[in-house]
C-alpha positions in Angstrom: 33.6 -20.9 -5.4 30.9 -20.3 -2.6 29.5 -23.7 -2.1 26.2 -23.3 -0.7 25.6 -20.0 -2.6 26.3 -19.7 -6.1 24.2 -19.5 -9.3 24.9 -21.7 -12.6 23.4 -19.9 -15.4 24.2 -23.3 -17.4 22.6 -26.3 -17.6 22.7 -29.6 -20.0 19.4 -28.9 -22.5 17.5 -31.9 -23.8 15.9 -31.5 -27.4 12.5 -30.6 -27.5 12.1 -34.1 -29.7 13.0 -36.0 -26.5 10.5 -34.2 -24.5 7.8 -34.7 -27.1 8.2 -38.0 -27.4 7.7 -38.6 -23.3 4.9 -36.3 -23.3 2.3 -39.7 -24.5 3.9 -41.6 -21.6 1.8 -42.0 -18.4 4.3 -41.2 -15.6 3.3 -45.0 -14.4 4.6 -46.7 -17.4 7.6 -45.0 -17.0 8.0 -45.4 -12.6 7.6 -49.5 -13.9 10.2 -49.5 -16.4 12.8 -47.7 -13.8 12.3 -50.3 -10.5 9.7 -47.8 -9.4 12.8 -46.1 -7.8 11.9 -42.5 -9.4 8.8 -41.0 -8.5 8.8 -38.0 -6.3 6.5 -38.7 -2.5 3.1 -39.0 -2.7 2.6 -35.2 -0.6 4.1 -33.5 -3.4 0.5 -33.0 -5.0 -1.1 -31.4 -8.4 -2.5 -27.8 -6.7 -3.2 -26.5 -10.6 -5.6 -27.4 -13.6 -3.3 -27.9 -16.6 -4.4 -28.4 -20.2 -2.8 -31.7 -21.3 -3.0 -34.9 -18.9 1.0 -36.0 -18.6 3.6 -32.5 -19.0 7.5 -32.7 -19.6 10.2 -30.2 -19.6 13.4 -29.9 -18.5 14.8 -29.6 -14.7 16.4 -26.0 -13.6 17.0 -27.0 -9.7 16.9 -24.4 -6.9 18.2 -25.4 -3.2 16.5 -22.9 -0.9 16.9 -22.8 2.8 14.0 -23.4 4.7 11.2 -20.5 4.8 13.7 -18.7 1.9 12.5 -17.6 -1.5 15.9 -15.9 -2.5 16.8 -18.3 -5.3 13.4 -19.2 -6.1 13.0 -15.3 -7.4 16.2 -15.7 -9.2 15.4 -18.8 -10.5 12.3 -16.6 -12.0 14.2 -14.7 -13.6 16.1 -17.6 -15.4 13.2 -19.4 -16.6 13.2 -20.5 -20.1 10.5 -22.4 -22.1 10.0 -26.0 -21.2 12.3 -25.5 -17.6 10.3 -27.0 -15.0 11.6 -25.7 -11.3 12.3 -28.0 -9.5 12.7 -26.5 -5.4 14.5 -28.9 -2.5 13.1 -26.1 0.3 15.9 -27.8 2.4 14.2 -31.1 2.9 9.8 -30.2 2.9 9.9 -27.4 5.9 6.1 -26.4 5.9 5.4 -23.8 7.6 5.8 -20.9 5.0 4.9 -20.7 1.8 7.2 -20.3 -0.8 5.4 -18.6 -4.0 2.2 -17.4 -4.4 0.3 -16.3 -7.2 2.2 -12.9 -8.4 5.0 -15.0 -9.0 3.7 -17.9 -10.7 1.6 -15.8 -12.7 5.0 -14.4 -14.0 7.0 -17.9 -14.4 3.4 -18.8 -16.5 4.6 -15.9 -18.7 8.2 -17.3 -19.8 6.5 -20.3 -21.1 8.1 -22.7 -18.3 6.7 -25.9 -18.3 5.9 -25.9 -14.8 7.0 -26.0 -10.8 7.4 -28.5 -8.1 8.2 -27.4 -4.6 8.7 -29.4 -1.7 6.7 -27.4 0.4 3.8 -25.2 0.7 2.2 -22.7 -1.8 -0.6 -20.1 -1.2 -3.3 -18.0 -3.0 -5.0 -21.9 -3.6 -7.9 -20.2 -4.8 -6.4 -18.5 -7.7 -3.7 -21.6 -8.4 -6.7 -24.0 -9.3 -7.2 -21.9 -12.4 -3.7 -21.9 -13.5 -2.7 -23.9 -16.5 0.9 -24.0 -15.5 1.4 -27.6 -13.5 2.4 -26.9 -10.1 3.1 -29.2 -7.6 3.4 -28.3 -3.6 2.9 -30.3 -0.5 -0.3 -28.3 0.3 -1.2 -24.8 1.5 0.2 -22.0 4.1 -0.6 -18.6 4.1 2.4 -17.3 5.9 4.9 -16.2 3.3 9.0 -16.3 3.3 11.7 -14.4 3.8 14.3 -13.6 0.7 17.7 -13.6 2.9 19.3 -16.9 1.1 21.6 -18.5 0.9 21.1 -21.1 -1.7 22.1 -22.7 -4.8 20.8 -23.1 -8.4 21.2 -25.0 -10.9 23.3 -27.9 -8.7 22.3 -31.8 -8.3 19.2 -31.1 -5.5 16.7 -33.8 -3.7 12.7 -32.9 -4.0 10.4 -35.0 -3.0 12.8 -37.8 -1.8 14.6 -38.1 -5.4 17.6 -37.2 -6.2 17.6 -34.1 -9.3 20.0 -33.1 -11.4 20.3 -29.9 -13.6 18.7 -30.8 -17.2 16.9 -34.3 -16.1 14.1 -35.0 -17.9 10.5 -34.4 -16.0 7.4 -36.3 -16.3 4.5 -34.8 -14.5 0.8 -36.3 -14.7 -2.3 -36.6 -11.9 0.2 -39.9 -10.6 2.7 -37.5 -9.7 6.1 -36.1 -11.0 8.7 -38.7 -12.3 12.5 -37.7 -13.0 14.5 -39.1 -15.4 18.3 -38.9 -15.9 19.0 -36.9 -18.9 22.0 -39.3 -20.1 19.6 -42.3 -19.9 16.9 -40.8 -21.1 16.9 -42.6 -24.4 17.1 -45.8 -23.0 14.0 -44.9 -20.8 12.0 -44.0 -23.6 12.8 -47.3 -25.6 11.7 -49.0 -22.7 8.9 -47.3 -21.8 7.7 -47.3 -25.0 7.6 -50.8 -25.1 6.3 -51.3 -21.8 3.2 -49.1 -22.6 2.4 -51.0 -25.8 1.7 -53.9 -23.6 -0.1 -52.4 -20.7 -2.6 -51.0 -23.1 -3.0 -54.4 -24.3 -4.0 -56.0 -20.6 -6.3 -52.9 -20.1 -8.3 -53.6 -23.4 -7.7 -58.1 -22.3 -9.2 -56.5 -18.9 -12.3 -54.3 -20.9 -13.0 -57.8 -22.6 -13.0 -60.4 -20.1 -9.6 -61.7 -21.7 -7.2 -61.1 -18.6 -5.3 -64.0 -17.6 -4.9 -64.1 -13.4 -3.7 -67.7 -13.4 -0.1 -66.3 -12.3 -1.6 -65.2 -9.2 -2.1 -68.5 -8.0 1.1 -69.5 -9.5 3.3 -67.1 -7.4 1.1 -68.0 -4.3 2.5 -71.4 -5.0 6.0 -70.7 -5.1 6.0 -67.9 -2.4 4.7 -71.3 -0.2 1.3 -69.5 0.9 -0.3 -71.9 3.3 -4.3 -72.5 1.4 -6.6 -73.5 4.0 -10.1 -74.5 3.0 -12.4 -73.4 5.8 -13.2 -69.8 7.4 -10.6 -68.3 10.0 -12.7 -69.7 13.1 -14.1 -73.0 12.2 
């Protein structure tokens, strides 16, 4: 087996019940319920205008070399309705683009639930109409080579967290969360839960009802020093 360049055409496939069910979920609620260990860096940014606020699908993972596209066209070519490709670009190189938008006009077309590259993009002008979500690190108009080599569907890193072939992905205007496919259930219980009661503080906040007396409380026990006069008295 050539590690480093090989192609699986499998990859574990969550039910489209699953994905529904995240699809209410701000990606927030979810980060919270995880130890805020999962979201992907803040310069991997929303470049496109999609329909629904918070998109989900499944992860089909492509690890490009630097500057390479090899895989990503591949990976194209692989799409299925509700993948979501997810490209490592070998660690956020930026100085060519990887896709522009011939080829995302084509994933768009086999219903993919969207792409996140770490790394530029190009043809910005045309991507802010796109439905698609697509996520990139910003803008370069100097395009890549297609040499390889490169791997797909293989555990990858984008954006700082670790991906695996089939995890679950959460994508709003917060960013992109990724979710372990065999915890996903767990995750959902959870962030279920944990959503039920931030919407109650928003509407305590809306109301005047927020209770801020635990601030003080864990200024207390974190033995904050109070001092009751201004800094140069």
């Amino acid at each position: 087996m050539s590690i480093g360049n090989r192609i699986f055409l499998k990859k574990p496939e969550a039910p489209e019940a699953l994905l529904k069910a995240f699809s209410t979920i701000p990606c927030a609620n979810i980060s919270d319920t995880m130890g805020r260990l999962v979201g992907m860096h803040p310069r991997i940014k929303l470049q496109s205008a999609p329909k629904n606020p918070i998109n989900v699908g499944r992860a089909l993972t492509i690890k490009t070399r630097s500057g390479d596209n090899l895989m990503l066209h591949k990976a194209l070519n692989m799409a299925k309705p509700g993948d979501v490709l997810i490209v490592s670009n070998d660690g956020g190189e930026s100085y060519r683009s990887l896709i522009g938008e011939i080829m995302f006009t084509y994933l768009a077309s086999t219903g993919a639930a969207g792409i996140i590259i770490d790394g530029p993009i190009r043809d910005i002008d045309a991507v802010r109409k796109m439905e698609m979500p697509i996520y990139a690190t910003g803008t370069n108009p100097a395009g890549p080579y297609k040499e390889g080599p490169g791997e797909i569907n293989v555990p990858i890193s984008c954006g700082g967290i670790s991906v695996n072939p089939g995890d679950i992905i959460v994508m709003d205007e917060d960013g992109v969360i990724v979710i372990p496919l065999q915890e996903a259930e767990t995750v959902l219980k959870n962030a279920r839960a944990f959503q039920e009661k931030d919407e109650a503080k928003l509407l305590a906040a809306q109301e005047g009802r927020a209770k801020r007396e635990w601030v003080d409380a864990l200024i207390e026990k974190k033995e904050v020093e109070i001092i009751d006069k201004a800094y140069n008295e």
